[in-house]
N, C-alpha and C positions, 0 to 999 in steps of 0.2 A: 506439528507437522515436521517431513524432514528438514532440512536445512538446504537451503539452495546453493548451488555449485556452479561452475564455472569450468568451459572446456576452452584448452589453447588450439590454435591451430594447428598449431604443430605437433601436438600429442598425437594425432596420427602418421607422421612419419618416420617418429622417436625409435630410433633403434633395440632399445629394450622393449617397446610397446609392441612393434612388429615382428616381434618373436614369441606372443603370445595367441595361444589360439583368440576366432572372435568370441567366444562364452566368458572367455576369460577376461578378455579387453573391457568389453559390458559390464562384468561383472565388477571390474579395476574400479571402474567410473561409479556405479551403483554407490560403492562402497563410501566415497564419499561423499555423498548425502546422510549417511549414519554415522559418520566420523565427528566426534568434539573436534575442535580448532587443530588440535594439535596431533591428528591424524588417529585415534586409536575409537575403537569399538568392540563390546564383546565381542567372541569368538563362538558363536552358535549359529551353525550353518543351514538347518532349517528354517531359523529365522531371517535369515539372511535369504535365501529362497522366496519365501513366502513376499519378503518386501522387494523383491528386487528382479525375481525370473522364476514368476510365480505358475505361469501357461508354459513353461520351455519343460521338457526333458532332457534334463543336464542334471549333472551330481557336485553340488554345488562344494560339497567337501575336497573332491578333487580338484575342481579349479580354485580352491584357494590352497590347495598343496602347488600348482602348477602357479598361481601368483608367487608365491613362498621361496619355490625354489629359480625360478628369475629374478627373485631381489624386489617385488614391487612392494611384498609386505610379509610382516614376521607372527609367526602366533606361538604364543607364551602367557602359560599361566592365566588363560581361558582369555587370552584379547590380542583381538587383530591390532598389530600397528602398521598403516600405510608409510613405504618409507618417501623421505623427501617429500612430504604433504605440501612442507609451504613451496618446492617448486612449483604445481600443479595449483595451488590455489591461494590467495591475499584474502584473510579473514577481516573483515570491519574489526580494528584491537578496542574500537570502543562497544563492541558485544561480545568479544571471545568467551567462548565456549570452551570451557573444560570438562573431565570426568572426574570418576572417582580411581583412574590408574596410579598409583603410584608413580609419583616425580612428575603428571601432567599439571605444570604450572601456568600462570600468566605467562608472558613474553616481555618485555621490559616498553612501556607506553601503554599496556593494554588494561582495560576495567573489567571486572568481571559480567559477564551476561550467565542466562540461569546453566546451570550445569548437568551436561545429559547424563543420564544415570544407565543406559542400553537402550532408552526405547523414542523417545521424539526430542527433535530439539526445536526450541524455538526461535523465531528470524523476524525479526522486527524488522529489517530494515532490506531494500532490496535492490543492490549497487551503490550500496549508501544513503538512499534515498527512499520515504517512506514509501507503501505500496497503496495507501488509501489517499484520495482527494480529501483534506481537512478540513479546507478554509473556508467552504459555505460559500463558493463564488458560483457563478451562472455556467462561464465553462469551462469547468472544474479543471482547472489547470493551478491549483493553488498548492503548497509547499508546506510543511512543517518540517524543523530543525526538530529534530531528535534530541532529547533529554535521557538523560540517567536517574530523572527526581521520582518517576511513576510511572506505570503504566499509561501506554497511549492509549487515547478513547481509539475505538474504532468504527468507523462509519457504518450507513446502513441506507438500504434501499428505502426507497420512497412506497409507503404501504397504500392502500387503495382506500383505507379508511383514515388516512392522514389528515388532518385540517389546522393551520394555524393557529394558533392561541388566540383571544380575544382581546387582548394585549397589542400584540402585534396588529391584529387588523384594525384597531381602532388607531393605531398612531399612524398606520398606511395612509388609513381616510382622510387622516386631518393636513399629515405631510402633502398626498398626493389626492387633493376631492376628485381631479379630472377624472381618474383612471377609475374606471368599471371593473373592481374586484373579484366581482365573480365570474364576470367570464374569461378574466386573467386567470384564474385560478384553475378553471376548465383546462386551460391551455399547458399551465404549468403541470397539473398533473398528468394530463395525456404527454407532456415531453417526454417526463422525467420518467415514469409507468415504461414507457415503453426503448427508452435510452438502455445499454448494455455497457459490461467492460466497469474497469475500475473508476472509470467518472463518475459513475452512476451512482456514490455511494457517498453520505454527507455525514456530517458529524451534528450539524443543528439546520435544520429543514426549515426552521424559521427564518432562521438568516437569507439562508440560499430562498427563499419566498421575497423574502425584502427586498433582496437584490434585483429579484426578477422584477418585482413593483418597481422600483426605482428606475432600473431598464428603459419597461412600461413605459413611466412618465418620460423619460428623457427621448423617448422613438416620436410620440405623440405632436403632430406640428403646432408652433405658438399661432393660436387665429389671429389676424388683426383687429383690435377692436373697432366695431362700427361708426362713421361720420358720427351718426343722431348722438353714442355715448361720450363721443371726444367733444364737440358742444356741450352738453348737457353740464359736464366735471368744469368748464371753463366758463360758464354762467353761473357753477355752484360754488365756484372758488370766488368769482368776482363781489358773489351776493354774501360772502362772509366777510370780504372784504370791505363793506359797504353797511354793515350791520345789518342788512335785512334775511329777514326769516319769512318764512314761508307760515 
């Protein structure tokens, strides 16, 4: 996918911005979403079209002569370079992105992330922060630290044909007998089935099941136990004491 971007406030009052037409301004912005880290992207303006002002009637060659010649970006040797990219935008240096342009290197602190070749880049991360709930909690407010070691799982909706392991529900039973599993389980899947948005998406379904059990048990009021069984234990206790047996 493209890569996600970042607009300042003030890019719209920017004195070189406001001397470009609007197709151009748009298309200013478009641009970096296709941009490696360090500001460049072929230089093929149909394609640039197609991903970026794809329904407009505009000529998208000319607005990037009309970028070119206000200084916002250079084309050479078939690739746009945005200039002053890092004013306009702060890359995560522990994903930067480069190409294959000539001299687009690291930055000094940064790790490499995959390298876009013209056509998508990828974005692990989104404000520094991942964009999928990880943790398998109830509501999904949970966090992962991002690694450089492997690929991150990523999450997935809850299926209609989904059911617990046999594993898990038999340690549910044994942890928690109170709780009526199955029509806990009714409940959990009409939540989750019909919840939206990036909560909605787990990395182990079982866990996020556990936890609801767990929940369960803990919402569930402690009964008191009845007079007749608090005698009964304190006549059973007395008659071990006493060596008698039944």
């Amino acid at each position: 996918m493209p890569k996600i971007r970042g607009i300042k406030p003030e890019f719209w009052t920017d004195e070189d911005v406001v001397e470009l037409s609007v197709p151009a301004r748009l298309l200013f912005i478009g641009l970096w979403n296709f941009a490696c880290d360090n500001g460049h992207l072929p230089d093929k303006p149909k394609q640039i079209k197609m991903r970026i002002l794809p329904a407009d009637d505009v000529d998208v060659n000319k607005l990037l002569d009309e970028l070119a010649h206000h200084g916002r970006i250079s084309r050479a040797d078939g690739t746009i370079t945005i200039a002053k990219f890092a004013h306009h935008q702060k890359p995560h240096k522990r994903w930067w992105v480069t190409c294959e342009t000539p001299g687009c290197n690291l930055p000094e602190g940064a790790s490499h992330g995959p390298v876009n070749r013209g056509t998508t880049v990828a974005q692990p991360l989104n404000n520094g922060r991942p964009t999928d709930d990880v943790d398998g909690d109830v509501d999904g407010d949970g966090e992962l630290t991002p690694t450089v070691s492997g690929p991150r799982k990523r999450g997935q909706r809850l299926t209609d044909d989904w059911r617990p392991s046999t594993e898990t529900r038999d340690h549910l039973a044994a942890e928690f007998p109170q709780v009526d599993q199955t029509a806990e389980f009714w409940k959990f899947q009409n939540y989750w089935m019909a919840k939206s948005g990036k909560d909605a998406t787990k990395i182990d379904w079982d866990r996020t099941y556990s936890n609801w059990i767990r929940n369960s048990a803990e919402r569930q009021p402690t009964r008191p136990r009845s007079t007749q069984n608090t005698t009964d234990d304190l006549f059973g206790r007395a008659a071990q004491r006493l060596g008698i047996t039944q």
